[in-house]
C-alpha positions as a Python dict, from the first residue, in 0.01 Angstrom:
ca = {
    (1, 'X'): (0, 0, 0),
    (2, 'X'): (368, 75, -142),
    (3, 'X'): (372, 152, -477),
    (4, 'X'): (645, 286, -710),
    (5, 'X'): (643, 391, -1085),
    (6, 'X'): (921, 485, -1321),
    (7, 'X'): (831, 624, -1644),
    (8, 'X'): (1023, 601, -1974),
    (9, 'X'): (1376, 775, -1961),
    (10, 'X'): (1419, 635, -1634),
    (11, 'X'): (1648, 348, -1529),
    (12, 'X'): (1532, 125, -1320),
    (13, 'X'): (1698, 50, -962),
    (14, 'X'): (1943, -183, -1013),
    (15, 'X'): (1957, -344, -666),
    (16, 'X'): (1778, -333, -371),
    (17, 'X'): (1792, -492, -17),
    (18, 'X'): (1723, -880, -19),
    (19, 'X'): (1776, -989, -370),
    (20, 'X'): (1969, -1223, -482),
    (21, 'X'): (2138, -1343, -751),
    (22, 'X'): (2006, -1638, -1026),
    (23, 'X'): (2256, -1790, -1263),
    (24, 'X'): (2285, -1619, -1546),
    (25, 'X'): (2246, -1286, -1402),
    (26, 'X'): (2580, -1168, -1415),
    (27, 'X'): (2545, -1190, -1790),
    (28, 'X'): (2343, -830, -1874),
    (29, 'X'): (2400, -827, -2220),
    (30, 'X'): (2273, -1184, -2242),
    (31, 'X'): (1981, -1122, -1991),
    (32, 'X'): (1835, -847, -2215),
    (33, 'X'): (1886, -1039, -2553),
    (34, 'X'): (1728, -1248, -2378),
    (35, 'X'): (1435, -1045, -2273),
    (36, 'X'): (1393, -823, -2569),
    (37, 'X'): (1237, -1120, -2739),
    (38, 'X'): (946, -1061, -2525),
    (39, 'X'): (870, -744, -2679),
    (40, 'X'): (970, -835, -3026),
    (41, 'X'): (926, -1196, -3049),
    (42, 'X'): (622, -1260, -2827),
    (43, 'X'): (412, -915, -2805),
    (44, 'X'): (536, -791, -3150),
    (45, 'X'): (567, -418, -2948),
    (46, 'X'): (595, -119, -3166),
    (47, 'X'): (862, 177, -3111),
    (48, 'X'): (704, 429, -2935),
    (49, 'X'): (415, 179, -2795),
    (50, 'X'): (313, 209, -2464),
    (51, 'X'): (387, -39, -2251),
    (52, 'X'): (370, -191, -1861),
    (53, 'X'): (605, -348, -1662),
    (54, 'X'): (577, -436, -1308),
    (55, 'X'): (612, -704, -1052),
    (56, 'X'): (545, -737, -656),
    (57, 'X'): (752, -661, -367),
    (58, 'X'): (786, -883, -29),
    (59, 'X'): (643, -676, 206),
    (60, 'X'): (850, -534, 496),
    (61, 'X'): (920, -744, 759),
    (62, 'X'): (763, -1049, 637),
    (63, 'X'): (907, -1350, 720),
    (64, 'X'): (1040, -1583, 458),
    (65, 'X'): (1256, -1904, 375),
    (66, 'X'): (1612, -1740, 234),
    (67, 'X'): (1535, -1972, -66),
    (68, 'X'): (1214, -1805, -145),
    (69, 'X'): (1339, -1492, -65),
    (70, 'X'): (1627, -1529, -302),
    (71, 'X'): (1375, -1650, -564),
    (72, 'X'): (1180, -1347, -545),
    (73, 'X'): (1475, -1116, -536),
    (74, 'X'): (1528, -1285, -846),
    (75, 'X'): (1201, -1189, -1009),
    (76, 'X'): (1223, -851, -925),
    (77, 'X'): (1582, -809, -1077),
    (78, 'X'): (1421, -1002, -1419),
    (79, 'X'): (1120, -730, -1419),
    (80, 'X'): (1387, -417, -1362),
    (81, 'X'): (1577, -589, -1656),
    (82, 'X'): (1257, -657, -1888),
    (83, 'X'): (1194, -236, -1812),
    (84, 'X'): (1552, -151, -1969),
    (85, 'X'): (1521, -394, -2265),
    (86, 'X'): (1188, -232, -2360),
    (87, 'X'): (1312, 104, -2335),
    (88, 'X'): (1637, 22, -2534),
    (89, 'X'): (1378, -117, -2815),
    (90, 'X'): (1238, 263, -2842),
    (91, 'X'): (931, 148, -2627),
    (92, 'X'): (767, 393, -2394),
    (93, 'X'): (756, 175, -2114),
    (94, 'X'): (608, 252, -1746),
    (95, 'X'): (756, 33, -1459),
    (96, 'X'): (544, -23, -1110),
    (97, 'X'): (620, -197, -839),
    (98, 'X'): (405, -216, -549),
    (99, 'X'): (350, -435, -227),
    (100, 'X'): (254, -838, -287),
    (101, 'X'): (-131, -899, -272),
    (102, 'X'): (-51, -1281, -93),
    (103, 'X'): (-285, -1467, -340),
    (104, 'X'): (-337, -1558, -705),
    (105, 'X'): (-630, -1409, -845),
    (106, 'X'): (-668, -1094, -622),
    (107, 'X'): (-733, -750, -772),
    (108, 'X'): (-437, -505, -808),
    (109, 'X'): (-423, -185, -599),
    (110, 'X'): (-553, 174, -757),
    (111, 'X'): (-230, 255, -837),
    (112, 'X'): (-180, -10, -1097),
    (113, 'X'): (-507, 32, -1198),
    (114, 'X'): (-400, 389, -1300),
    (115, 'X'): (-18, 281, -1457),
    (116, 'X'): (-204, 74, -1693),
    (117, 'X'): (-548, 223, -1800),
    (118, 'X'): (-486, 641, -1727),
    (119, 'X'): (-601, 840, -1454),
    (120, 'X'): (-931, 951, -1632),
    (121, 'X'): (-1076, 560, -1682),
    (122, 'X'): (-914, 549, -1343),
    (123, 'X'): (-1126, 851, -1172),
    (124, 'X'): (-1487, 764, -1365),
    (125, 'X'): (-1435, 430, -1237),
    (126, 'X'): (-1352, 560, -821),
    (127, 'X'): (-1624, 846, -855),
    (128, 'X'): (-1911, 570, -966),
    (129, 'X'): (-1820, 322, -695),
    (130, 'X'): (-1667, 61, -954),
    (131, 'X'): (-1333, 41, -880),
    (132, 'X'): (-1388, -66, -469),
    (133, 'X'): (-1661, -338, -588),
    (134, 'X'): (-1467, -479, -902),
    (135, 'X'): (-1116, -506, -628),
    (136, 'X'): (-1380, -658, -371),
    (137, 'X'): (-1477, -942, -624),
    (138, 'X'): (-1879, -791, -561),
    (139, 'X'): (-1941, -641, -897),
    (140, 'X'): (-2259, -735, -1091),
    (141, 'X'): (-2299, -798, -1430),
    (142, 'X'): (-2424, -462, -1443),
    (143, 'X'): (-2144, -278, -1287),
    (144, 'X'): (-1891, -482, -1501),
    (145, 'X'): (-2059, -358, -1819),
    (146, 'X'): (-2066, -23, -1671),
    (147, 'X'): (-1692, -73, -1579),
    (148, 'X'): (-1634, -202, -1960),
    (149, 'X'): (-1831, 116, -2070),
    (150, 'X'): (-1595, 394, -1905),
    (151, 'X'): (-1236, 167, -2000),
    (152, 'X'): (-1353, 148, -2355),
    (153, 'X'): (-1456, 531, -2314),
    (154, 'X'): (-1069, 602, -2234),
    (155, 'X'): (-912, 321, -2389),
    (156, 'X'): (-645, 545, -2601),
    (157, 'X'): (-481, 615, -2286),
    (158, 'X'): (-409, 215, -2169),
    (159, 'X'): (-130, 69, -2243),
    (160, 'X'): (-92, -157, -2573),
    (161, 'X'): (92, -417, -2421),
    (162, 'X'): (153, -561, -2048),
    (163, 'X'): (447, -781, -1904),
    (164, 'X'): (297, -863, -1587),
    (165, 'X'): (606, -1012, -1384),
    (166, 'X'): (538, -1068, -1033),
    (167, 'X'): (489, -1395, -781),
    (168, 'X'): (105, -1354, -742),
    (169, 'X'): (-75, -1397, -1055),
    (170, 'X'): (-276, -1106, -1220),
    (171, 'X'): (-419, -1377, -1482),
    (172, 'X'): (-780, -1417, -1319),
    (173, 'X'): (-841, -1074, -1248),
    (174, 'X'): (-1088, -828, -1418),
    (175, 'X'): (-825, -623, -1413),
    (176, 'X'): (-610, -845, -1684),
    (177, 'X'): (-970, -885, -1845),
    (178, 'X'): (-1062, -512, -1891),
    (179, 'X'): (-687, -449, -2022),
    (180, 'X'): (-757, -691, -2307),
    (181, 'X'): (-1133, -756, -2391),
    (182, 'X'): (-1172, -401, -2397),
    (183, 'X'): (-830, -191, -2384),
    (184, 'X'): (-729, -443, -2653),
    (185, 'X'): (-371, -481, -2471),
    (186, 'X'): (-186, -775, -2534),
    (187, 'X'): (-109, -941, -2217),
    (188, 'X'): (225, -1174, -2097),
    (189, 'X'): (155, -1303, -1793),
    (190, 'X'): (474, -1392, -1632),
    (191, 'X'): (372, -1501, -1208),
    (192, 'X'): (667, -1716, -1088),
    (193, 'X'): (900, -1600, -1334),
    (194, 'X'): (1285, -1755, -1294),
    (195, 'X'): (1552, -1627, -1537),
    (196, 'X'): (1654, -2012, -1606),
    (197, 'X'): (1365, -2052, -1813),
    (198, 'X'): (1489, -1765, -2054),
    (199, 'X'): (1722, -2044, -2174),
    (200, 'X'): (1453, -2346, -2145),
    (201, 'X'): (1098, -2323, -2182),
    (202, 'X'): (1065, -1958, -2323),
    (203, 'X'): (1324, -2138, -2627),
    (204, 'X'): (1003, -2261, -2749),
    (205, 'X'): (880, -2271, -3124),
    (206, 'X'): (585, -2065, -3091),
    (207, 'X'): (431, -2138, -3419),
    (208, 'X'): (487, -2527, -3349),
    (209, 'X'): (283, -2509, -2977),
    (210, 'X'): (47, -2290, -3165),
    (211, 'X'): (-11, -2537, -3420),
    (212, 'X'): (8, -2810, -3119),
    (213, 'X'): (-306, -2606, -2893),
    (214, 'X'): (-521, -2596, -3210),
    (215, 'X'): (-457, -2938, -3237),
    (216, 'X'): (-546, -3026, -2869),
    (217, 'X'): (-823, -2785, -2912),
    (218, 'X'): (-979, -2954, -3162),
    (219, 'X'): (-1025, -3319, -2984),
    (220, 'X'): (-1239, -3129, -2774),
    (221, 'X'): (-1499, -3056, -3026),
    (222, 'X'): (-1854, -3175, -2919),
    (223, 'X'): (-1713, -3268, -2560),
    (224, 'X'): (-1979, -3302, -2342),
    (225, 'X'): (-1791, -3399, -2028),
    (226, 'X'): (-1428, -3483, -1958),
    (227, 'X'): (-1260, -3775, -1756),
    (228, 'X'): (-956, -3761, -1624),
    (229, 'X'): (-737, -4056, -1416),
    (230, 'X'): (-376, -4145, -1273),
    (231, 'X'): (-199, -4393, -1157),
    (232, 'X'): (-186, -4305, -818),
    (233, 'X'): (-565, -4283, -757),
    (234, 'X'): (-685, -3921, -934),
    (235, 'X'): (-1012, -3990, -1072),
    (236, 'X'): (-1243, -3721, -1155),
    (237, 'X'): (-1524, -3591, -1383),
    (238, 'X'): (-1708, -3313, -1518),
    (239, 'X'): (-1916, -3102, -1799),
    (240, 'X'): (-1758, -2889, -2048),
    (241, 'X'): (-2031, -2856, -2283),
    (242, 'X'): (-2093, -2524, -2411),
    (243, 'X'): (-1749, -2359, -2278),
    (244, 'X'): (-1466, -2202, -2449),
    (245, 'X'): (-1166, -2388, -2480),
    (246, 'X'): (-860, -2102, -2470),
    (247, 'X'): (-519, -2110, -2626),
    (248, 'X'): (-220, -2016, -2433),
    (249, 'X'): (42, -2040, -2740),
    (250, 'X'): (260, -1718, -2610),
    (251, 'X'): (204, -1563, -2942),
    (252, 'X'): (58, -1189, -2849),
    (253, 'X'): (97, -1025, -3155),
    (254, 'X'): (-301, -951, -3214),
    (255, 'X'): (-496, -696, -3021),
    (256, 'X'): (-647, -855, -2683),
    (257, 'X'): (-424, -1113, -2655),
    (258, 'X'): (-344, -1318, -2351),
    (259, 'X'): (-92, -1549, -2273),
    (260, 'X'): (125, -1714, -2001),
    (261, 'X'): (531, -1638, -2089),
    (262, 'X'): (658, -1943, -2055),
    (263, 'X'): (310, -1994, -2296),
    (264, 'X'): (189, -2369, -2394),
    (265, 'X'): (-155, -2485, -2299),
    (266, 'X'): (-499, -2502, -2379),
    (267, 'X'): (-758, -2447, -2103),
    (268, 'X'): (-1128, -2403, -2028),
    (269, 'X'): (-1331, -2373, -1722),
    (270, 'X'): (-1567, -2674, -1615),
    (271, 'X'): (-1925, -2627, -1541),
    (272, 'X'): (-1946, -2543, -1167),
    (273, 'X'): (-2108, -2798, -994),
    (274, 'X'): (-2042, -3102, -1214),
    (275, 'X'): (-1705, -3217, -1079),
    (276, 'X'): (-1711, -3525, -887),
    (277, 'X'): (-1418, -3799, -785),
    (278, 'X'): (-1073, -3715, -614),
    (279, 'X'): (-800, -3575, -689),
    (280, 'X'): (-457, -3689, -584),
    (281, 'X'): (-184, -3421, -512),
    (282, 'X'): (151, -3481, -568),
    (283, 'X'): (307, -3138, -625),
    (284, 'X'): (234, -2836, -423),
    (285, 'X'): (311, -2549, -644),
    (286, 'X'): (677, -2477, -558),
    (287, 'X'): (808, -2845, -446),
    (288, 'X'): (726, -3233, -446),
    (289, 'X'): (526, -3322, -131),
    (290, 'X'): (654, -3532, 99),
    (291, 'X'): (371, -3787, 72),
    (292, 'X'): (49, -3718, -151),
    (293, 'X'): (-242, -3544, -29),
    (294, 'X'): (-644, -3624, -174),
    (295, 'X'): (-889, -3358, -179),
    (296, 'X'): (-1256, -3549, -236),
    (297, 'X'): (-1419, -3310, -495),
    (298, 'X'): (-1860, -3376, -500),
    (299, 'X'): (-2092, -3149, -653),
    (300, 'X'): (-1797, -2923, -835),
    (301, 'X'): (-1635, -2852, -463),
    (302, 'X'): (-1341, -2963, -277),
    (303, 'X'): (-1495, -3073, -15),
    (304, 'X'): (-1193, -3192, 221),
    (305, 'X'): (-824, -3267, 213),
    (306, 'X'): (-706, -3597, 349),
    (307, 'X'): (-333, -3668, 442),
    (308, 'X'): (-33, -3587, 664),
    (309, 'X'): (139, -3347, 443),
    (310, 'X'): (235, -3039, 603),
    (311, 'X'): (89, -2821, 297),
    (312, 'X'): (-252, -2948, 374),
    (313, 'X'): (-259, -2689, 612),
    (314, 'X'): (-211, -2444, 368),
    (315, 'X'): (-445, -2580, 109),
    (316, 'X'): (-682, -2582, 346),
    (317, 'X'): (-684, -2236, 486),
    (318, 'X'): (-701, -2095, 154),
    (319, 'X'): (-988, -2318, 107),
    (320, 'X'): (-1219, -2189, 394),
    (321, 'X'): (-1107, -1853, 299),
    (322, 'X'): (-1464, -1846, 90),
    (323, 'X'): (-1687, -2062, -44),
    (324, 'X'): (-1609, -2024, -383),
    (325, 'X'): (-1234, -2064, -329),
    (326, 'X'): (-1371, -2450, -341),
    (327, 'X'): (-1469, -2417, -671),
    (328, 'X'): (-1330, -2667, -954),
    (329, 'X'): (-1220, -2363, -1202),
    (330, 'X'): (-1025, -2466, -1463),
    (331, 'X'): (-865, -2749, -1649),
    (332, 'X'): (-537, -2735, -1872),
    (333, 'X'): (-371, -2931, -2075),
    (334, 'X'): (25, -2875, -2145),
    (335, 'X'): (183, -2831, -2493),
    (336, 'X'): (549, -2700, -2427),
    (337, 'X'): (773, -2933, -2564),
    (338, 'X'): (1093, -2725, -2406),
    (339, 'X'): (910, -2696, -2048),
    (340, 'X'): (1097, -2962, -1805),
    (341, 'X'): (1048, -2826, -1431),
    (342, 'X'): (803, -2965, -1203),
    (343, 'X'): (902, -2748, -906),
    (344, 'X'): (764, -2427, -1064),
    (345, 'X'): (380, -2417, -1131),
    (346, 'X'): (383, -2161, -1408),
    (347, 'X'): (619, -2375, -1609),
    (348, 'X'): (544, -2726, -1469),
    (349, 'X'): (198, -2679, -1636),
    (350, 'X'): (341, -2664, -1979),
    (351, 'X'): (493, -2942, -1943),
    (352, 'X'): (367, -3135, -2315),
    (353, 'X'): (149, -3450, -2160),
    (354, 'X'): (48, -3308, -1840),
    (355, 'X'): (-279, -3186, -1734),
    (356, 'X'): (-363, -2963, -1432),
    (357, 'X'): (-647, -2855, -1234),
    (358, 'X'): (-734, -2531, -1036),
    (359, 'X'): (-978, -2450, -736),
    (360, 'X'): (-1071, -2124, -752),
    (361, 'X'): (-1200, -1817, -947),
    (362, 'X'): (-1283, -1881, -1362),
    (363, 'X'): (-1440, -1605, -1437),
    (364, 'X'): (-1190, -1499, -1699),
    (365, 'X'): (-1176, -1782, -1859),
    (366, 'X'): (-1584, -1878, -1928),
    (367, 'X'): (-1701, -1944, -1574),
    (368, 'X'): (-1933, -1776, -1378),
    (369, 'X'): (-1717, -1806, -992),
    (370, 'X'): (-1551, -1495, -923),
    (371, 'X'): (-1353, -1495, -602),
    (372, 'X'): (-971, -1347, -542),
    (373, 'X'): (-809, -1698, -522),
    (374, 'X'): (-680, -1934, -819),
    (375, 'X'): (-463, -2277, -788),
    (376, 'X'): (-293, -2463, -1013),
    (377, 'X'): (-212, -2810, -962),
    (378, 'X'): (-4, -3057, -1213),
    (379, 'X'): (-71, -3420, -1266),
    (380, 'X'): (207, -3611, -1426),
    (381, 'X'): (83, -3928, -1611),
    (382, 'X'): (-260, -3889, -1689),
    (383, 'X'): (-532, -3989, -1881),
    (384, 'X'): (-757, -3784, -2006),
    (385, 'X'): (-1089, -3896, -2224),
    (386, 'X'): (-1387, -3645, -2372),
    (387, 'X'): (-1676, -3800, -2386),
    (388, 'X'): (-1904, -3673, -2688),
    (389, 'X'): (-2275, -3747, -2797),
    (390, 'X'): (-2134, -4039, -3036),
    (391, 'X'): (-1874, -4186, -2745),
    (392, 'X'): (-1546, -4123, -2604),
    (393, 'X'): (-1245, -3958, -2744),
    (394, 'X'): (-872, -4013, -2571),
    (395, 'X'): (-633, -3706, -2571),
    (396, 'X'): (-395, -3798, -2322),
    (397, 'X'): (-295, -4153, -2251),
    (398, 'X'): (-89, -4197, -1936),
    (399, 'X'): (122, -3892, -2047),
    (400, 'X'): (137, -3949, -2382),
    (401, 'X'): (-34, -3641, -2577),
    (402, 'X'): (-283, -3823, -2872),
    (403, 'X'): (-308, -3549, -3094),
    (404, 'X'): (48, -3519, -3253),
    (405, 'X'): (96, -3502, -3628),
}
């Protein structure tokens, strides 16, 4: 697997074949104003603080739409950017890039592994058989505490904070979960980055969507299970009692924190095998669909797509991919009040109002499915009611968040 690092002192390639340019790009001084809020604003990074950088490369040869291609030139011109406004901050900052994975949720590559925790957590972790299981989704409970054991061993060589900009998200990995739980590295999460939302969603009041996800967090108090509906025919249930509900407010300024850049959500994992109903997909993560697709969800599992949307084939081969790829992992609710585009899933699902659902691996978040696959899909318009020992409690009503001061 391809894999290239530049260390602090370095600049970072400016160009390389395939990318293309984003509005706004042209602008450098304003891109890395722009960026250096990251560090400063977001991630509170210290001069002289080690920190990561990297991103994903399309792999030779593949074939791609120009669009897409153009997109994810983009991406990696925003990550060789967010490397020179971290060193220009005094930050000793370590850029990577390396070859795509092709799917949310898998496990980085060794290299990466070694950019962000040092070569000696690195090499206890290869010599004991850790590293292979942990990238294979296989590892135990036992060989993740063992795993925890050796990072926390060797944590003063990790990096303090990560900017993890690259198409396939790192998010649902153990390898974001050993960088903060135990590295205590705080964590922006950046998969599907576009440079517009420097000047959109990102423009966000932190402090007012954290005050907004405590807010949203709170309604969920004593939920027992959760209910959520649409107007075009999404209707599904499931338990949520006794799992954490999780803040994404893009405010990283604590040790171990972890958060989406553009941030605004709360989130939890639902107890596997509880969801039951259907679920009615208008958005693929990227675009509208030409006509909806359903996916019939019984005992916590997507259990079959229905429609003539040319996605479904897509959807569907990730599905069969494993078992547990049919897993109902996670549901989110948005609290962005700058976030506006539907057509980009990392954004779209900040959108204040919205809620989406992911198949997949939770096992970061509270769950107990751990599999190198993770979904997101947005539903605009929805209800959404927590039922409680004493009754039912509405958060959402047909968009409309309920918990606003």
């Amino acid at each position: 697997m391809y894999l290239a690092t530049w260390a602090q002192g370095a600049s970072c390639p400016s160009s390389s074949p395939g990318l293309g340019k984003s509005r706004g790009l042209d602008n450098v001084d304003r891109l890395g104003a722009a960026l250096k809020n990251i560090f400063t604003v977001n991630l509170g990074a210290r001069p002289g603080e080690k920190v990561l950088v990297f991103t994903d490369l399309i792999p030779d040869g593949a074939a791609m739409d120009p669009v897409e291609r153009t997109r994810r030139g983009g991406l990696v011109r925003v990550a060789r950017a967010a490397a020179d406004a971290g060193r220009a901050l005094g930050l000793d900052v370590r850029y990577t890039e390396f070859e795509a994975l092709g799917s949310h949720g898998t496990e980085p590559g060794e290299g990466l592994w070694r950019a962000a925790f040092g070569d000696e957590a690195v090499d206890a972790l290869v010599k004991d058989g850790l590293l292979s299981s942990i990238r294979d989704k296989k590892a135990g409970e036992k060989e993740v505490r063992e795993a925890r054991r050796l990072v926390e061993g060797n944590r003063s060589a990790a990096a303090g904070a990560v900017v993890a900009l690259t198409n396939y998200s790192t998010s649902h990995t153990r390898f974001r979960d050993l960088l903060t739980s135990v590295a205590g590295a705080r964590y922006a999460s950046m998969p599907l980055f576009e440079e517009d939302m420097l000047w959109g969603s990102m423009q966000a009041d932190w402090d007012a969507v954290e005050r907004r996800c405590a807010r949203i967090a709170a309604a969920f108090k004593g939920g027992r299970s959760v209910r959520v509906t649409t107007g075009d025919g999404t209707d599904i249930s499931f338990g949520i009692e006794g799992r954490p509900v999780m803040l994404d407010t893009g405010i990283l300024r604590e040790a171990g924190s972890f958060s989406n850049l553009p941030a605004g959500e709360v989130y939890m994992a639902p107890v596997e095998g509880t969801a039951e109903g259907m679920l009615v997909l208008q958005w693929a993560p990227n675009r509208r669909l030409s006509s909806p697709l359903k996916v019939r969800v019984e005992g916590g599992l997507a259990r079959e797509v229905l429609g003539d949307e040319p996605y479904r084939k897509e959807l569907e081969a990730n599905l069969a991919k494993r078992p547990d790829n049919r897993n109902i992992a996670e549901l989110g609710i948005g609290a962005n009040d700058r976030a506006s585009r539907p057509d980009n899933v990392l954004e779209s699902e900040k959108i204040m109002g919205t809620i989406h659902i992911a198949f997949g691996d939770n096992s970061s978040m509270g769950g107990i499915v751990s599999t190198p696959f993770h979904q997101d899909f947005v539903y605009f318009g929805p209800t959404l009611v927590v039922r409680t020992e004493d009754g039912e409690r509405t958060v959402i009503k047909e968009g409309w968040l309920l918990v606003e001061e």
